[in-house]
N, C-alpha and C positions, 0 to 999 in steps of 0.2 A: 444126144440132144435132139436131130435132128426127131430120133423117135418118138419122144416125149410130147416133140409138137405134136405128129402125126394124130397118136392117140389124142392128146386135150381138142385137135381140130374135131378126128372121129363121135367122141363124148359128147362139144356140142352139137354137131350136125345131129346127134340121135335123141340128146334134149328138146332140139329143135320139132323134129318131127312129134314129138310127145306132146310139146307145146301145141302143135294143131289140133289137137286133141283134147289139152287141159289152156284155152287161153286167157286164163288166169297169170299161167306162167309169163313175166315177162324175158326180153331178150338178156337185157339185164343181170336179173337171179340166173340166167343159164351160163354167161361166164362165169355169174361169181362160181353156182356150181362146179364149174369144171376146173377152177383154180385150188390150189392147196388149203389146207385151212388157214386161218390165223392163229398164230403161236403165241397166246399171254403166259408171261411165268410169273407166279405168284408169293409171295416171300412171308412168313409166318411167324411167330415165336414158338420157341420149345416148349411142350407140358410132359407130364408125365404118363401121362396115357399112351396105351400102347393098340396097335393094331390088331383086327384078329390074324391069327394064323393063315400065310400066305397073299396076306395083303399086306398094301404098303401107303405112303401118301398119294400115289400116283395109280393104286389100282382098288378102289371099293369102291362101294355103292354111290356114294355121296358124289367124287369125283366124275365119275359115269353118271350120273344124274346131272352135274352141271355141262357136262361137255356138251350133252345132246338138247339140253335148254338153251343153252348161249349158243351154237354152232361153232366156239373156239372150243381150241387145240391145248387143253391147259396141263401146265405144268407147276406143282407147288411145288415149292422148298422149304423145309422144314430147319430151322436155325440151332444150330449147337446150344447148349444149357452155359456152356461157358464160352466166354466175349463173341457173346452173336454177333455185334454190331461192328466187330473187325472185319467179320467173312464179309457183311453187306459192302464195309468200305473197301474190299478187295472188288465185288461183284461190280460198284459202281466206277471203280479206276480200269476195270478189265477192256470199256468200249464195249461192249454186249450187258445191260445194266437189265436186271428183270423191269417188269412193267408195272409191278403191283407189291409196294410192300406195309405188311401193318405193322405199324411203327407205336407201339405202346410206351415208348420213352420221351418224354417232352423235352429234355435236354438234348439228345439225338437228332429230335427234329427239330432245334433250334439251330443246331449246327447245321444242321443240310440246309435249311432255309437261308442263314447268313452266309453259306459260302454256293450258292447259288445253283445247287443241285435239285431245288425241286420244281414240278413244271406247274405252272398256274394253270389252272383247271376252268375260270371264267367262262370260257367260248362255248361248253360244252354241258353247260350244267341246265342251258336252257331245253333242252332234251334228255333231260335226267327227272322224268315226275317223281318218280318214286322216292331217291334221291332228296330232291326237293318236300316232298313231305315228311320224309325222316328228321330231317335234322332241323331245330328250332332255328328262328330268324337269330337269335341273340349268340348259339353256338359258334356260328360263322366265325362271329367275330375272333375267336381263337387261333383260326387259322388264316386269317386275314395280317396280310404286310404289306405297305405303302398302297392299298387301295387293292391288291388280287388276293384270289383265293388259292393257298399252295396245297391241296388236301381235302378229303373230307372227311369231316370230323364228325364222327358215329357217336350220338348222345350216349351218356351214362347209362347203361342198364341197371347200376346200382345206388339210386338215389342219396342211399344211407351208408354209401360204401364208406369205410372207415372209423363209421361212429359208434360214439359208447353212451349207457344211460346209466342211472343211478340202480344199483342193483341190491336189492334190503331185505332181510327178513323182514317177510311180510305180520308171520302169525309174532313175529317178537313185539311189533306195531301197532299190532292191534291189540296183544295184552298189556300194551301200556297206554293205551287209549288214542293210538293216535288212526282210528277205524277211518273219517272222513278222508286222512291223507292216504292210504293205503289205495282208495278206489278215485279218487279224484282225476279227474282227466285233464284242469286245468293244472297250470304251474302253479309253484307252492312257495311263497315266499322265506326269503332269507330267514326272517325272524325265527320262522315257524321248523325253519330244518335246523339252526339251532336250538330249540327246543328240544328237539325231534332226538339231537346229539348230546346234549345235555340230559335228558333223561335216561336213553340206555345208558351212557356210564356213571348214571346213577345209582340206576336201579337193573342192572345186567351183568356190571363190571366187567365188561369187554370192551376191545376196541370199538369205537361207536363207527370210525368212516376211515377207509383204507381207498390206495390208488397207487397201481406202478408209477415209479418211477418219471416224474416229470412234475412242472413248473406250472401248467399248464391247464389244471383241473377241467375236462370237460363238466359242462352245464352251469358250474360257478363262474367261470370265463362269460358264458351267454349272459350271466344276471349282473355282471356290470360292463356288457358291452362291448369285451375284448374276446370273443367265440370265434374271430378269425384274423390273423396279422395285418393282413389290409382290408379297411372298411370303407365307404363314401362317406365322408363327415361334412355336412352343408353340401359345396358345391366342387368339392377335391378327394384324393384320396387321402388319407392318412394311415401311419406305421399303427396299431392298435397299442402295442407294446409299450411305447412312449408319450400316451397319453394320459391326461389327469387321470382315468377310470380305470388304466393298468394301480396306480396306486392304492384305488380305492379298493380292489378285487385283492390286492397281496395284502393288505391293513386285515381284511375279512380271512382270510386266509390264517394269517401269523394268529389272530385272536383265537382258532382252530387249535391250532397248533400248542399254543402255548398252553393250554386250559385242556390239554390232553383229548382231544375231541378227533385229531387227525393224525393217524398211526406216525409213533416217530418214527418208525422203518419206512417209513414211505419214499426219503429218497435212494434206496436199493432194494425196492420191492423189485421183483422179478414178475411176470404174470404167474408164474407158476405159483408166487409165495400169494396173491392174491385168490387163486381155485386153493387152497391148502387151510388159509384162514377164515375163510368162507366153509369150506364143508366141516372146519374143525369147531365150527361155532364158534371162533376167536375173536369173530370181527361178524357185526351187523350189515355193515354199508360199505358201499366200495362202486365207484367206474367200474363200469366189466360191458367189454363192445356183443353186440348181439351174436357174433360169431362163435364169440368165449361162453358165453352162457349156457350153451347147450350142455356142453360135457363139464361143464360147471355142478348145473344143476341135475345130472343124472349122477356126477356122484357123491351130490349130496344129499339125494334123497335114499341110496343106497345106504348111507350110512345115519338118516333123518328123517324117516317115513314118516312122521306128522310132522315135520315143519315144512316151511314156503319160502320160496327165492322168489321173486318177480320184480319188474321194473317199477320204478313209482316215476309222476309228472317232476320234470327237472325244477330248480330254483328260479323264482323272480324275483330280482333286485329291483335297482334305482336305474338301470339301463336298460330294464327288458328282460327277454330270457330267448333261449333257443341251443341248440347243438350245433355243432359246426359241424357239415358235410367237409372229410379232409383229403376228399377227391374234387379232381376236374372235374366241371359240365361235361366233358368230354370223355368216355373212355377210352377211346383208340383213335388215331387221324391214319387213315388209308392214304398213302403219299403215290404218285407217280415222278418216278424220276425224270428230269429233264433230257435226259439222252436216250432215254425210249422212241422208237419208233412207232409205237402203236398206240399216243397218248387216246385218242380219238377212240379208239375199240377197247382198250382201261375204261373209260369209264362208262362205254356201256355196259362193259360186265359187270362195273360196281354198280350201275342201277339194278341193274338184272336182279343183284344179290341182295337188292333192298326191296324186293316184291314181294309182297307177304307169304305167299305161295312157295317163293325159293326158300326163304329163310324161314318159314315154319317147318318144312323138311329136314333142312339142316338142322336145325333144331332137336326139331322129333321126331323125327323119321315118316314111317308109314301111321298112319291111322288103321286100328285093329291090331297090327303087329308087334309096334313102337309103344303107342297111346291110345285111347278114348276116350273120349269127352263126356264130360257127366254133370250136367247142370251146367252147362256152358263154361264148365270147364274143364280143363286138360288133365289127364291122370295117368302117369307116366306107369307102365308095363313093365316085368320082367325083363323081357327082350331089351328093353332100351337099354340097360348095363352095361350091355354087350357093347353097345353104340357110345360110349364116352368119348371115342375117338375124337368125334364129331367137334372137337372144342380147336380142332385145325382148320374147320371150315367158317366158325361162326366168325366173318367178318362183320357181319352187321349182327345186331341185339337189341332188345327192347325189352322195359320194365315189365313188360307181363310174363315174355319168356323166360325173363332171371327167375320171377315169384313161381313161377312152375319149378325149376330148380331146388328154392327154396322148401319150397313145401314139401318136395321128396325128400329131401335131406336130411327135415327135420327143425332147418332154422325158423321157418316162416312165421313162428309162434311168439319167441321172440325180437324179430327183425318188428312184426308187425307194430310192439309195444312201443318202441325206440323210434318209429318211423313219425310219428305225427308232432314231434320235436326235433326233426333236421329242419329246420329253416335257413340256414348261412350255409353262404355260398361265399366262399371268397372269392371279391371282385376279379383278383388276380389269376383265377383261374376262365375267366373269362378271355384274357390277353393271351398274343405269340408270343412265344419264348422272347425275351426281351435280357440280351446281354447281361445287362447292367443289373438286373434282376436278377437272374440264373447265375449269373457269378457269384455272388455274394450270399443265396438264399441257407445254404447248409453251415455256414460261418454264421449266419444271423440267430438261425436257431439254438446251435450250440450255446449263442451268448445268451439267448433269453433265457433258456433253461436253466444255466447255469446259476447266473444271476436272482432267476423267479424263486429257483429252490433254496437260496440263501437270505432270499428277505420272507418266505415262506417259515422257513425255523428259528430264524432270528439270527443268522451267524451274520447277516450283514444286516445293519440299521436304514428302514427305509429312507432316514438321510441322506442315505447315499444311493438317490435314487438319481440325482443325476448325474451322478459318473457313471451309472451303468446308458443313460442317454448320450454322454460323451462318447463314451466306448462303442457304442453302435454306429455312431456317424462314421467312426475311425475306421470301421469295418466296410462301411460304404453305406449303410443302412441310407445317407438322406440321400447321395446320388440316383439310390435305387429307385428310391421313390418320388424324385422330381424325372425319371425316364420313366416311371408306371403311368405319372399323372402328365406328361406327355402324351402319350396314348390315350389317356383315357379323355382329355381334352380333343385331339386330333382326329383319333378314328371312333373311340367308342360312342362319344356322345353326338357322332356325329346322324 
């Protein structure tokens, strides 16, 4: 011990003299110098990506790039594929809790927030610019309980994560005259897409409009209104599902259905039986998310070299129209655990990691080697493949980084077409994990679906449409939502 001192006294006295030298230096930065580093550990989710050969999470380029940026001592950890959130709840019972973990499960971090494991981050965010410019004023509010902030909540890098559009032979469209609807950018009314369904199985004898399995049709949901479970109706929230226009949307729906216009398989489509009836010519029109599309339409062009897949403008009814985004505003909340000792140096790393300069690296590496830019934009290299790794470091993301992704990939072409119709945003994604909420949400769904697909085919008569609103309550559905509209009274509109 005694030697330990020796030398750190030796180290400053020789900083010192250097500082006569360079007095820039203060006394200051010369202890910190001569002290140990600071140890952040860092906590990640599992992918599939693998390392190159003899490196690890804790030795490549990307890590050595952050250590000598931040001046901490980092250590990641990289989470098991099966029940990572065990290991966490060991790390955090252990007394030594890592410092930084990204927490991509919103039920997870409901839990840690109600049993009081995460540290409010307020005191600190005033010296976090970067930070501060990241994340929208409205996000916040997600990770906001009783007035603090538990987290920072990293906007969506994918806009249109989750969404699907109306997916048509195009050239079958326009040889039945329907040219204007094929190239239309605005939404295309109800009438007109029955038309649209009424003429191919007129005159094509195919299925006109197919959709896995669900209650829930995206884009005819948007054109009466019910495009996401909770909405703001006047000056409250309301359930979508148990309202007059859920009725109106399954009435429109059954008329489909019964008049052969909506695949009867459709309540045990598989997505697969959806790519299968689409390349078999079986089926005209169909949901299909932009992600499906891709390998959709290569292998139908493989087996359809003049025909055309493409997306057409969704439906507008009597409530409107739009897609539901069926992601958070948020993709990820960067949590620091309460029993850290380094909350203070956590979140300058996590600004650090929000400077465009750190995370365009992470991202894409070197410029010349990685990428080049060409026309002010980014065009990801050979080399980069090599770098998949990288998907362990991307704590923060932004929508122009994803559409680089995109466009390597191949999606972009699609994603593009589907994008200018995500409008909805459910409210509820805007709130903390809220109990009363999160209890009951996976039981809510089962019923609606259940229920939508049986007043959909006709096995149950819309008359009994409020026993399926009885059954919801029974479920918790209104407790839930007089705790949403608590919230959204108290904190959100505030």
């Amino acid at each position: 011990m005694k030697m330990r001192k020796s030398i750190s006294i030796l180290l400053v006295l020789g900083l010192l003299v250097t500082g006569i030298f360079y007095p820039n230096i203060t006394y200051k930065n010369l202890l910190w110098a001569a002290e140990k580093k600071v140890t952040l550990t860092v906590v990640v989710p599992y992918n599939v990506e693998s390392f190159l050969p003899g490196e690890d999470e804790n030795n490549n380029e990307i890590i050595n790039y952050l250590r000598e940026k931040s001046g901490f001592d980092l250590k990641w950890i990289i989470l098991p594929p099966d029940q990572p959130w065990e290991k966490v709840s060991m790390m955090l019972a252990s007394g030594d809790p890592p410092d930084i973990i990204n927490c991509t499960d919103r039920t997870i971090f409901g839990q840690y927030l109600q049993q009081g494991l995460l540290a409010p981050i307020d005191e600190y965010l005033p010296n976090c610019p970067n930070i501060n410019k990241l994340v929208p004023k409205e996000v916040w509010s997600a990770v906001t309980w009783k007035g603090r902030r538990y987290g920072v909540p990293i906007p969506q890098n994918q806009y249109i994560a989750g969404t699907s559009g109306i997916f048509v032979r195009k050239d079958w469209l326009r040889d039945l005259g329907f040219k204007k609807e094929v190239t239309s950018k605005e939404p295309i009314s109800l009438n007109v897409y029955y038309k649209m369904l009424k003429t191919i199985k007129d005159k094509k004898g195919v299925i006109p409009f197919t959709v896995a399995s669900t209650g829930l049709i995206s884009g005819f949901t948007g054109a009466f209104g019910i495009g996401t479970a909770y909405k703001v109706k006047g000056n409250k929230i309301v359930y979508s599902y148990v309202q007059p226009e859920a009725k109106e949307y399954l009435a429109y729906m059954n008329k489909l259905y019964k008049e052969g216009l909506l695949d009867p398989e459709f309540p045990v489509n598989k997505s697969g039986n959806i790519q299968e009836k689409l390349v078999a010519g079986r089926v005209a029109m169909a949901v299909v998310g932009w992600a499906a599309a891709l390998p959709i339409d290569r292998a139908f062009k493989e087996k359809n070299p003049t025909g055309e897949l493409g997306y057409i403008a969704p439906p507008k009814g009597p409530r409107g129209w739009g897609i539901a985004n069926h992601s958070s505003p948020l993709r990820t909340t960067l949590i620091i655990p309460a029993q850290s000792k380094r909350i203070k140096e956590a979140m300058q790393f996590l600004d650090l990691m929000a400077r465009p300069d750190i995370y365009n690296f992470v991202s894409f590496g070197i410029e010349g080697k990685h990428y080049v830019r060409e026309k002010g934009e980014i065009k990801l290299l050979p080399e980069y493949q090599k770098r998949r790794w990288q998907i362990y470091y991307i704590l923060v993301d932004t929508q122009e980084a994803f559409a680089v992704r995109l466009r390597d990939k191949g999606f972009k072409v699609y994603s593009d077409q589907v994008a200018p119709y995500c409008t909805l945003y459910p409210i509820d994604g805007y709130a903390p994990p809220i109990p009363e909420v999160m209890s009951v949400a996976a039981d809510l769904n089962s019923l609606v679906e259940e229920y939508f697909i049986r007043f959909i085919t006709g096995d149950l008569d819309l008359n009994k449409f409020d026993e399926f609103v009885k059954e919801w309550k029974a479920k918790g559905g209104e407790k839930a939502l007089d705790a949403l509209n608590k919230w959204y009274r108290e904190e959100y509109k505030k």
